[in-house]
C-alpha positions as CSV (number, residue, x, y, z in Angstrom):
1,X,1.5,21.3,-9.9
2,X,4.1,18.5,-10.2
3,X,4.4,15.8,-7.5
4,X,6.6,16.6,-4.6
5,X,9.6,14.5,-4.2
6,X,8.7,12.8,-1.4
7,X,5.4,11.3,-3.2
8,X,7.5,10.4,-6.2
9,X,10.0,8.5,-3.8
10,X,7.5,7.2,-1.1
11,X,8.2,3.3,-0.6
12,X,5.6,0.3,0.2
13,X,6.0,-1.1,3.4
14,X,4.2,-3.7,4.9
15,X,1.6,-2.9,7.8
16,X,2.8,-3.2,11.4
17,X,-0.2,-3.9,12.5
18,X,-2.8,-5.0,9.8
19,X,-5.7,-5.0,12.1
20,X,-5.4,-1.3,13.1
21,X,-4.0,1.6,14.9
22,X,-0.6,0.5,16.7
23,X,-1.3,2.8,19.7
24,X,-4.4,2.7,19.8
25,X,-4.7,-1.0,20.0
26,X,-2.3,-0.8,22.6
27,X,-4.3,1.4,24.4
28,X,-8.1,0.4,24.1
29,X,-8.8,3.6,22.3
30,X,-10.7,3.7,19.1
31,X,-10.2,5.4,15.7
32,X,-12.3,6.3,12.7
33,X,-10.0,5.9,9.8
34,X,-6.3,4.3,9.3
35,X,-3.5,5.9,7.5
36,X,0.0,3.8,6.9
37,X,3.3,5.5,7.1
38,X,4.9,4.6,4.1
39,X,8.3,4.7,5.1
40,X,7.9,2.6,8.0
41,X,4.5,1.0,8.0
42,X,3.3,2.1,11.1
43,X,-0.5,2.2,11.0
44,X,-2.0,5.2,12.6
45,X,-5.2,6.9,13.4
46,X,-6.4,9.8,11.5
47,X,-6.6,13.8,12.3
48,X,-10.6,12.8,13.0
49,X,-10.1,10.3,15.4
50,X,-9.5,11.5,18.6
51,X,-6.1,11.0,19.4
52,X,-4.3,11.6,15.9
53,X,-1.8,9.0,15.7
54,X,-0.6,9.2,12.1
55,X,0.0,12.9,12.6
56,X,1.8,12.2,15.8
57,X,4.0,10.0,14.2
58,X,5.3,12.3,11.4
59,X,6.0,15.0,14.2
60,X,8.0,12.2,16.2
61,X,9.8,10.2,12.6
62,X,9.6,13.2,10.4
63,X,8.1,10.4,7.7
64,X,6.4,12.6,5.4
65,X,4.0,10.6,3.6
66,X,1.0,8.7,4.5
67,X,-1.3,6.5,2.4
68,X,-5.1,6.0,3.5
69,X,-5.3,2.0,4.9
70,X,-8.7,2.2,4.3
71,X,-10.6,-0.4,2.0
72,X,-10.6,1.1,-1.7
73,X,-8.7,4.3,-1.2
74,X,-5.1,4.1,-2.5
75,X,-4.5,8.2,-2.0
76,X,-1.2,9.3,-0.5
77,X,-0.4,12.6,1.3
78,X,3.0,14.5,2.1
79,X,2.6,16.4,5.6
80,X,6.2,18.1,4.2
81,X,4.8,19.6,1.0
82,X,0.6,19.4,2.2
83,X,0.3,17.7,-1.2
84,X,-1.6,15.2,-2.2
85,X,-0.6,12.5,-4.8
């Protein structure tokens, strides 16, 4: 399967907020893994932390990919095309 276009295109921001989940910091909540918006940078929680943050931002931006912020893991992800690059 060949790499959707939004993979092939996806940019490298810098992180809004390097030290974790934006809303979640701004709430007192806490996550289990960080994903980064790479359109944007906004640093959210993932879909097994309790409130979902990185998901919740692609349904409010429509940015469609996401790269794990997690300490050797460089995979990306495409919530338009559920692919994986």
């Amino acid at each position: 399967m060949a790499m959707c276009e939004h993979l092939s295109k996806a940019d490298d921001p810098a992180a809004k907020t390097p030290e974790g989940c934006e809303e979640c910091l701004a709430a007192g909540s806490r996550w289990v893994h960080l994903r980064r918006c790479l359109e944007c940078g906004h640093i959210g929680c993932c879909d097994s932390s309790p409130n979902k943050h990185a998901t919740k931002h692609f349904h409010e931006t429509r940015h469609p990919v996401i790269q794990s912020y997690e300490p050797g893991e460089n995979w990306r992800w495409c919530y338009e095309d559920s692919q994986m690059g």
